[in-house]
C-alpha positions as CSV (number, residue, x, y, z in Angstrom):
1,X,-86.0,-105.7,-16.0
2,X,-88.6,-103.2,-14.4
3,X,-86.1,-100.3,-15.6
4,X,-85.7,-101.6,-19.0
5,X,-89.7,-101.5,-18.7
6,X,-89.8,-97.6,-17.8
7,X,-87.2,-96.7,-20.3
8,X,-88.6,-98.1,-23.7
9,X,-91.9,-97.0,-22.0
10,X,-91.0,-93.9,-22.3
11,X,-88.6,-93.8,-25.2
12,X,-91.5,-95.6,-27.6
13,X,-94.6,-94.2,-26.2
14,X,-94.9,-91.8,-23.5
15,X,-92.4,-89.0,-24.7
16,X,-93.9,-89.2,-28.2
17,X,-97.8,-89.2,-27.3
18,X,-97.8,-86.5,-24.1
19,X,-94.6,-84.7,-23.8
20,X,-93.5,-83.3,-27.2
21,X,-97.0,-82.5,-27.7
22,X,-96.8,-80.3,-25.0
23,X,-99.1,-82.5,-22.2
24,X,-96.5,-82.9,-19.5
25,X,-99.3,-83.2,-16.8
26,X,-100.3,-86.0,-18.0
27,X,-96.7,-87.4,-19.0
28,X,-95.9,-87.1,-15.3
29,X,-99.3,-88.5,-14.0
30,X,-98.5,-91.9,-16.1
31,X,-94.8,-92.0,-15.1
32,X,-95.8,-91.5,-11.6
33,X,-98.8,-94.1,-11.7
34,X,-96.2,-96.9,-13.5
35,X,-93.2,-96.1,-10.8
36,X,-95.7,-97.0,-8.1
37,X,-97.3,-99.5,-9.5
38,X,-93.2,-101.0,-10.1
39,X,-92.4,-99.9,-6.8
40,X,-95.5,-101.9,-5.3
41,X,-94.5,-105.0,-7.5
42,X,-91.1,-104.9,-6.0
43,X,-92.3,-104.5,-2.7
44,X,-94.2,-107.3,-2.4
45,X,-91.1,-109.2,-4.5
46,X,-89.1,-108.3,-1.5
47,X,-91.8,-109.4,1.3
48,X,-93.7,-112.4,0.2
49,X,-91.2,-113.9,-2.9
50,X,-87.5,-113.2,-1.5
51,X,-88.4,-112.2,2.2
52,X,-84.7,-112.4,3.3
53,X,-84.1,-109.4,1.2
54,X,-86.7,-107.8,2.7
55,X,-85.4,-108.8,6.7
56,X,-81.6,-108.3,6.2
57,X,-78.8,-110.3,8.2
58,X,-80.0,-111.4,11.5
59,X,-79.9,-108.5,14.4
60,X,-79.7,-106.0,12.0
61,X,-82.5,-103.4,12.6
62,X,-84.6,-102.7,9.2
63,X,-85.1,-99.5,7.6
64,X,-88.1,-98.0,7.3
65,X,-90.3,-98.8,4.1
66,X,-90.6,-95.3,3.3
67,X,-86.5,-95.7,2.9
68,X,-87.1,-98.4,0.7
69,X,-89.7,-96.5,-1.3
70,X,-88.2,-93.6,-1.7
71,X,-84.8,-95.4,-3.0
72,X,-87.0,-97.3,-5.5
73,X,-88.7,-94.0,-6.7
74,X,-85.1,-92.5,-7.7
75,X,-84.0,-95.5,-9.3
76,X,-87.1,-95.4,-11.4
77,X,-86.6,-91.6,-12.1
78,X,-83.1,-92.2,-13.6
79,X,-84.5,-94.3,-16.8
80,X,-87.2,-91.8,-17.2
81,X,-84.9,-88.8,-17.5
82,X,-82.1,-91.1,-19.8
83,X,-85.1,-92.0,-22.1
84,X,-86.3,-87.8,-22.3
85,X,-82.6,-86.9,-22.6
86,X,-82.3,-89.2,-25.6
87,X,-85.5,-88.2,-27.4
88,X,-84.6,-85.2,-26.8
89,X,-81.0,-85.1,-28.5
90,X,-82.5,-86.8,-31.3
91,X,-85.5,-84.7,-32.1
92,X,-82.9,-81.8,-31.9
93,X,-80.1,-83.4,-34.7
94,X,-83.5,-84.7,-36.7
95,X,-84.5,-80.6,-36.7
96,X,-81.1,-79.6,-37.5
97,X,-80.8,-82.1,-40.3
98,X,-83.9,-80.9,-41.4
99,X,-83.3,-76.7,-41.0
100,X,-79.9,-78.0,-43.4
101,X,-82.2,-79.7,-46.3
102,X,-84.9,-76.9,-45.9
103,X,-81.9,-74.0,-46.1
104,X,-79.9,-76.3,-49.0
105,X,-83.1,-76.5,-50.8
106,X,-83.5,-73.1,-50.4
107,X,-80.6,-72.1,-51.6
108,X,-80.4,-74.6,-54.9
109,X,-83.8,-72.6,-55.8
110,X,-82.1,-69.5,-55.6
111,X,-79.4,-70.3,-57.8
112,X,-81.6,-71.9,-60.3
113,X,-83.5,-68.9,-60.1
114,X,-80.4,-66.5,-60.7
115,X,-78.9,-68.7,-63.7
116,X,-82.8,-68.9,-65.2
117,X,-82.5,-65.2,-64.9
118,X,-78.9,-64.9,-66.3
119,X,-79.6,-67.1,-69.6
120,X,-82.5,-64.7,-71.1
121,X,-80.2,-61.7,-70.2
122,X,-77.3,-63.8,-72.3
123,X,-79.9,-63.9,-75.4
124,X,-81.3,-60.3,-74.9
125,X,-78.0,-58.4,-75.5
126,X,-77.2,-60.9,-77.9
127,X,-80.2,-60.1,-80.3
128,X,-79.5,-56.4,-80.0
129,X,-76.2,-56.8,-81.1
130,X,-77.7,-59.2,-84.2
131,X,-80.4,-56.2,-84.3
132,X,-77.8,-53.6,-84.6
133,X,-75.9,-55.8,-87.2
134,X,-79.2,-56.5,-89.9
135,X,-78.9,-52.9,-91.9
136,X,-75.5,-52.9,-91.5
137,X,-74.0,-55.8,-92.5
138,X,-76.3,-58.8,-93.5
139,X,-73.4,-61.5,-94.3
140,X,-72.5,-60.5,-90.1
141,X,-75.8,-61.2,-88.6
142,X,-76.4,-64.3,-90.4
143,X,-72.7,-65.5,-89.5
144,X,-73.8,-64.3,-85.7
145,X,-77.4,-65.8,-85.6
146,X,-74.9,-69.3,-86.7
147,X,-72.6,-68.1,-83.8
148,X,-75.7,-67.8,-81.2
149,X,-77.1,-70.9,-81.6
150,X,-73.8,-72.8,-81.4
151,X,-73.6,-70.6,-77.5
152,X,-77.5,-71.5,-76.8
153,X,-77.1,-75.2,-77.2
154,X,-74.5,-75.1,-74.4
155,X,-76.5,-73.0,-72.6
156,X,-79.3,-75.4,-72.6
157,X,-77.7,-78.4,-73.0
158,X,-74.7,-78.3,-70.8
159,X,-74.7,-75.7,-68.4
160,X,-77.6,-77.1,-66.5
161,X,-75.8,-78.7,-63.9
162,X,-73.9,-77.7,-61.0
163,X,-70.5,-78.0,-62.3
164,X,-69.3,-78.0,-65.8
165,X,-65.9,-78.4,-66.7
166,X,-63.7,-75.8,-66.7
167,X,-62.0,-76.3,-69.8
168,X,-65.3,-76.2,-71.9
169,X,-67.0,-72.9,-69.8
170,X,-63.7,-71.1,-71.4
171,X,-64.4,-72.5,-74.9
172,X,-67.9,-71.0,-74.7
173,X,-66.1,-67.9,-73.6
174,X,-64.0,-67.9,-76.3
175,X,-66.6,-68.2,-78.8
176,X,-69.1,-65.5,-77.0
177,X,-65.4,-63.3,-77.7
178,X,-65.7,-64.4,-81.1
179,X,-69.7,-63.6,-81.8
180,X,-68.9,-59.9,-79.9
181,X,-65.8,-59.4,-82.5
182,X,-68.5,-59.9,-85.4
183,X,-70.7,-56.6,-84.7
184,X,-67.3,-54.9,-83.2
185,X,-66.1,-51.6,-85.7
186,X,-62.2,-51.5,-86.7
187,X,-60.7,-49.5,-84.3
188,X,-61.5,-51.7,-81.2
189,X,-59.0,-54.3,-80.8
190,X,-59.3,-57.3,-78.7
191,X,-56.7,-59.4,-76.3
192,X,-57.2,-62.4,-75.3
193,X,-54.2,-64.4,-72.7
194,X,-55.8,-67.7,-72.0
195,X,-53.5,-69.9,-70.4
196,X,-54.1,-74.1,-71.1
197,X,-55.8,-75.1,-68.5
198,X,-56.0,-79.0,-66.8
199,X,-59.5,-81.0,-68.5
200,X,-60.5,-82.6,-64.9
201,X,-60.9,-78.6,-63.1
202,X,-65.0,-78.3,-62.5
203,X,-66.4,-74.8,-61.6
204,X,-70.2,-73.0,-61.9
205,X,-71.3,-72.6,-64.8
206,X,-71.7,-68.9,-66.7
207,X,-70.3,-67.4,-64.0
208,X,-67.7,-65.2,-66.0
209,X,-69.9,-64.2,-68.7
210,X,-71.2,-61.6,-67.3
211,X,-67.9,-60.0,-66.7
212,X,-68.0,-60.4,-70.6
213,X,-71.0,-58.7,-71.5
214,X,-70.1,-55.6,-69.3
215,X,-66.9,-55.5,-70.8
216,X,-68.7,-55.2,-74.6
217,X,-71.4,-53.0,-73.3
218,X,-68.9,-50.5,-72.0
219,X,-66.1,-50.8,-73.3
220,X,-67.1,-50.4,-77.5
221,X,-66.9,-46.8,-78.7
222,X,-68.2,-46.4,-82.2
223,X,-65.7,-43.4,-82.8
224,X,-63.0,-43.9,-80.8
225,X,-59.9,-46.7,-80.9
226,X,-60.3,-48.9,-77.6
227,X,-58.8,-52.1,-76.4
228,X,-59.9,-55.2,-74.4
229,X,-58.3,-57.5,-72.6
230,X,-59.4,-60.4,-71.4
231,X,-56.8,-62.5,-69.3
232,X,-58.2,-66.3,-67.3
233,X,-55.1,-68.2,-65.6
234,X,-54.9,-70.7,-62.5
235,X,-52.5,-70.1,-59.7
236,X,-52.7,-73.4,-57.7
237,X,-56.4,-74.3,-57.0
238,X,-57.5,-70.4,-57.3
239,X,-58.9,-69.2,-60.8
240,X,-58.0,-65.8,-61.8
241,X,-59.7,-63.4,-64.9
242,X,-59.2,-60.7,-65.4
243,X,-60.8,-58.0,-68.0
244,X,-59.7,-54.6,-68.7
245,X,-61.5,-52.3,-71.1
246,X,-62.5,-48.4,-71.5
247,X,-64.5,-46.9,-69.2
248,X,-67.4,-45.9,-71.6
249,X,-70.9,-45.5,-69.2
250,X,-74.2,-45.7,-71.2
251,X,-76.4,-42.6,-71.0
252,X,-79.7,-42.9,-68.9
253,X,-81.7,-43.6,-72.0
254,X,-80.0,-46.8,-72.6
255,X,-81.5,-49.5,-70.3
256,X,-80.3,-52.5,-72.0
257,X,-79.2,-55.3,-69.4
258,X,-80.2,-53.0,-66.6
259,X,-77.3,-54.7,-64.7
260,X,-78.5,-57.4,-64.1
261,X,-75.6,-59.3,-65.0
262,X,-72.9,-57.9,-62.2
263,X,-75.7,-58.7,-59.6
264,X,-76.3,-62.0,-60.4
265,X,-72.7,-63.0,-60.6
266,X,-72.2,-61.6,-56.9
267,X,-75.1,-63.1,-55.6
268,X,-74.2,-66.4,-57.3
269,X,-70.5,-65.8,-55.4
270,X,-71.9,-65.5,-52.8
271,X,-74.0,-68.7,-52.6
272,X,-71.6,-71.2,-54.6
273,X,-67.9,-70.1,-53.0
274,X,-68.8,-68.3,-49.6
275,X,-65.5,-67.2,-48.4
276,X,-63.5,-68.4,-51.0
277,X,-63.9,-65.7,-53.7
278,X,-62.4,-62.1,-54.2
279,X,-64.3,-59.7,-56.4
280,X,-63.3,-55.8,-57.5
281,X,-64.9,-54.0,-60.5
282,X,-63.7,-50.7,-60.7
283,X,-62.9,-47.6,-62.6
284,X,-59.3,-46.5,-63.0
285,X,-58.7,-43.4,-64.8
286,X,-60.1,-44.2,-68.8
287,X,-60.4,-47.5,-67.8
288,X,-62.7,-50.1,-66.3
289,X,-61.2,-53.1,-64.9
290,X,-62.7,-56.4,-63.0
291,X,-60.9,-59.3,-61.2
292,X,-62.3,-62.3,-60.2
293,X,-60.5,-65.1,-57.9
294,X,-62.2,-68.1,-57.0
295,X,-60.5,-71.0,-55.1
296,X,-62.1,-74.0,-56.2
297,X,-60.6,-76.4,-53.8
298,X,-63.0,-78.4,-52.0
């Protein structure tokens, strides 16, 4: 009973008030005052209550009180070092547990950070290009003003969650293809090899766009003939796209985008599928060309 005493002592109280706020004098000085205070009450248990406890079988010598005292002030000890132990172990898996919401918090505010960032880039390039359509061709920047607001409803309507399913994210990918072929010139021809894909496969949303954009800002040459292609397929649980267009760099004048786009979709990687993702961009010869894997198995 007397140990059950010391150990929700300390368990409820003691720990709590004087040793996690860093007063372990006094923690100690209380523990030691209610041990031999328990370690009297025993005593005279054993002497005046139950005194054949206290004299043993007859002819047997008797140990020495201090023997007695000093076995009761270890068996006290025990239930004060079980309750410390215990607080202890908790307080550490209630910090953990905490260090995971701060850091998951953390991170969810970076993301919504990155894809607030990502959406006004989306409708910056998209106005130039409606910019650069207005003198010339009217009839296409009305039909691509249409087109943008068809894109910007699913931007702010149904991209704002975590996942969004994968089937619709390559519908808005095919109709971002379609608003790019609107302000495109004649000689650039576009491919697109979009394999059906299964309607209950979620992934993050806007995450390919990007890949997209770079693909129009770079790979459009007024004079020239150029080709893009654009190829998204599933091999098992891993997604694949690819894009392929020509290397055409903007001079240092043009500062549209700023690159913003390629950033955030590695950073966004990075945090959404760590480990499970491959990512090369690269130039080869006349060309530039990007592939993106993500295994989306959870």
């Amino acid at each position: 009973m007397l140990y059950a005493v010391v150990f929700y002592l300390n368990y409820f109280a003691l720990v709590d008030w004087f040793l996690f706020p860093k007063k372990p004098v006094l923690f100690f000085v209380l523990n030691a005052l209610v041990i031999a205070l328990f370690i009297w009450v025993r005593y005279i248990v054993r002497v005046y209550i139950f005194p054949e406890m206290e004299m043993g079988p007859p002819g047997q010598k008797r140990p020495p009180i201090s023997f007695f005292i000093y076995i009761d002030g270890l068996s006290f000890i025990i239930p004060v070092i079980f309750s410390v132990t215990l607080k202890v172990f908790e307080r550490w898996i209630k910090t953990e547990a905490e260090k995971k919401e701060a850091e998951n918090a953390r991170l969810q505010s970076e993301l919504q950070h990155l894809k607030y960032q990502l959406q006004p880039h989306f409708f910056f390039n998209s106005l130039n290009n409606i910019y650069a359509l207005v003198d010339i061709s009217p009839d296409k920047a009305k039909e691509t003003i249409l087109a943008l607001s068809k894109l910007m409803r699913y931007l702010l309507y149904e991209s704002n969650t975590a996942k969004v399913s994968f089937k619709k994210e390559v519908e808005f990918m095919q109709k971002y293809i379609e608003l790019m072929q609107l302000r495109t010139a004649g000689n650039t021809v576009i491919k697109t090899n979009f394999m059906p894909l299964p309607s209950d496969v979620e992934v993050a949303p806007l995450l390919f766009i990007p890949l997209l954009e770079n693909a129009f800002k770079h790979g459009v040459s007024a004079t020239q003939q150029s080709e893009m292609v654009f190829t998204m397929k599933m091999e098992g649980t891993t997604i694949v796209f690819e894009t392929s267009n020509l290397n055409l760099p903007k001079n240092e004048s043009d500062r549209s985008g700023s690159g913003i786009g390629l950033q955030n979709i590695k950073k966004r990687l990075q945090l959404i599928y760590p480990g499970r993702y491959e990512f090369t961009a690269a130039a080869e010869g006349t060309r530039f060309n990007t592939r993106l894997e993500i295994d989306i198995k959870d």
